[in-house]
C-alpha positions in Angstrom: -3.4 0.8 17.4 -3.9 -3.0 16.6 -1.2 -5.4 16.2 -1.6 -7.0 12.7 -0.6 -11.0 13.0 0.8 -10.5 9.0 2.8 -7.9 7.6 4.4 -6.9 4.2 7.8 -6.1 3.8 8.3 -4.4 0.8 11.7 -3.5 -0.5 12.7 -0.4 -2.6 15.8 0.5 -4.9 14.8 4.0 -3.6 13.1 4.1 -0.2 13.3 7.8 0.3 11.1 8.1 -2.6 8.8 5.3 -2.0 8.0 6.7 1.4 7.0 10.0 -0.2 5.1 8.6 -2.8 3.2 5.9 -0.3 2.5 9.0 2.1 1.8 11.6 -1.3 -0.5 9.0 -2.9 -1.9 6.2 -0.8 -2.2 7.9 2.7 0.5 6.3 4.6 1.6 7.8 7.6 5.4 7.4 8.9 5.5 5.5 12.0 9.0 4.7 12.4 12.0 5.4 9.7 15.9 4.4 10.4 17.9 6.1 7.8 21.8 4.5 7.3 24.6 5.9 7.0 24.8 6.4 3.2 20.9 8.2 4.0 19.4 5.1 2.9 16.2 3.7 4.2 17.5 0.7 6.4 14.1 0.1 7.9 10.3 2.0 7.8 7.3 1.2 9.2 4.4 3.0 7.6 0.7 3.1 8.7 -3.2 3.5 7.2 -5.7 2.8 9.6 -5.0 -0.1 12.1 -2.4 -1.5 9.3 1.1 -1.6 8.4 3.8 -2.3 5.9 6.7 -2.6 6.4 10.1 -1.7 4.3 13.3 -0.5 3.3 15.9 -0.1 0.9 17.3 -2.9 -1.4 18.8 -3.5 -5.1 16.4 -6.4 -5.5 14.4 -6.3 -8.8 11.4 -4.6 -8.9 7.7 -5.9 -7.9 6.1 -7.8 -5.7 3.3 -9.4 -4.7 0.5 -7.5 -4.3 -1.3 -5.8 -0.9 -4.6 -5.2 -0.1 -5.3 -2.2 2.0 -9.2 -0.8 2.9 -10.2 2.5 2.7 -13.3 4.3 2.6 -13.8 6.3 -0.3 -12.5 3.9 -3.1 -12.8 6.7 -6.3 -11.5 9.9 -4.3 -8.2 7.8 -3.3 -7.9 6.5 -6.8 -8.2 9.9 -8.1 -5.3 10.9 -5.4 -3.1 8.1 -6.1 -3.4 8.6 -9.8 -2.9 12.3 -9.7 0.1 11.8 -7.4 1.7 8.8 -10.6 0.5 5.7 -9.2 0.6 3.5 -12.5 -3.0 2.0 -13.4 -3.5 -1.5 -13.5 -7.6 -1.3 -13.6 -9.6 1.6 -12.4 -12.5 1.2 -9.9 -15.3 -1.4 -10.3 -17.9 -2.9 -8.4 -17.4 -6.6 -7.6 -20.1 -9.5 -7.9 -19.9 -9.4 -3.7 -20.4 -6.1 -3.2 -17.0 -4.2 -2.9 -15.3 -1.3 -4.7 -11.9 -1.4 -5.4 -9.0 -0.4 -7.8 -5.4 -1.6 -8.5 -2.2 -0.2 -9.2 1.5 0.1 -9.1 3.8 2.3 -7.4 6.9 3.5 -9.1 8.9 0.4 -8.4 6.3 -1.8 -9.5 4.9 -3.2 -6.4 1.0 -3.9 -7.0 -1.6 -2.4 -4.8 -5.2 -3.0 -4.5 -7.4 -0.7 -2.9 -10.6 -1.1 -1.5 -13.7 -1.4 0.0 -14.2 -4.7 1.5 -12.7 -5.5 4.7 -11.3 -8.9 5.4 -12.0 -10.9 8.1 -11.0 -14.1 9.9 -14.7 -14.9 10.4 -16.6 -16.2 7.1 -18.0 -13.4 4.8 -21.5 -13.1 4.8 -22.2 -13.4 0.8 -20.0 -16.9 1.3 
């Protein structure tokens, strides 16, 4: 697996629920989770593809800036994630430099975009 240079920390009023619904509806896989005491989250580290986010439980409002994550079938993971209760924000459309994507909220209100075009450090080729 790589080792992203940036990573998200997200934090979750519930992050027993959060992990279920980012694994349910987005894909995530568990790579690490540290429960406390009380059986709250302390720390997670979930994956998708050679990414990860990072998070745990917190009484901080809800929301957050939003996360980018690529995947490779934008409409059959929109249809998952929707089926699942991600909250729509706009469904999937095709972008003037040629990606797919969608975006939405999980139940805490932290803003995902998914989609087709991969980032890079090097400059994109419709640039």
């Amino acid at each position: 697996m790589a080792t992203p240079s940036i990573v998200p920390y997200l934090s979750y009023k519930n992050g027993a629920a959060a992990i279920d619904f980012l694994v349910a509806a987005f894909g995530f896989a568990v790579n690490i989770r540290a429960d406390a005491e009380d059986g709250s989250v302390e720390h997670a580290e979930l994956v998708y593809g050679d990414g990860v986010v990072l998070m745990g439980t917190a009484d901080l409002p809800t929301g957050s800036p939003g996360i980018y994550v690529v995947v490779d079938d934008v409409d059959a993971h929109y249809t998952n994630a929707i089926k699942q209760g991600a909250h729509l924000v706009y469904p999937p459309e095709d972008t003037e430099w040629g990606t797919r994507r969608y975006r939405c909220k999980d139940p805490e209100g932290h803003e995902w975009t998914f989609g087709s075009y991969a980032p890079s450090t090097d400059p994109p080729s419709w640039g």
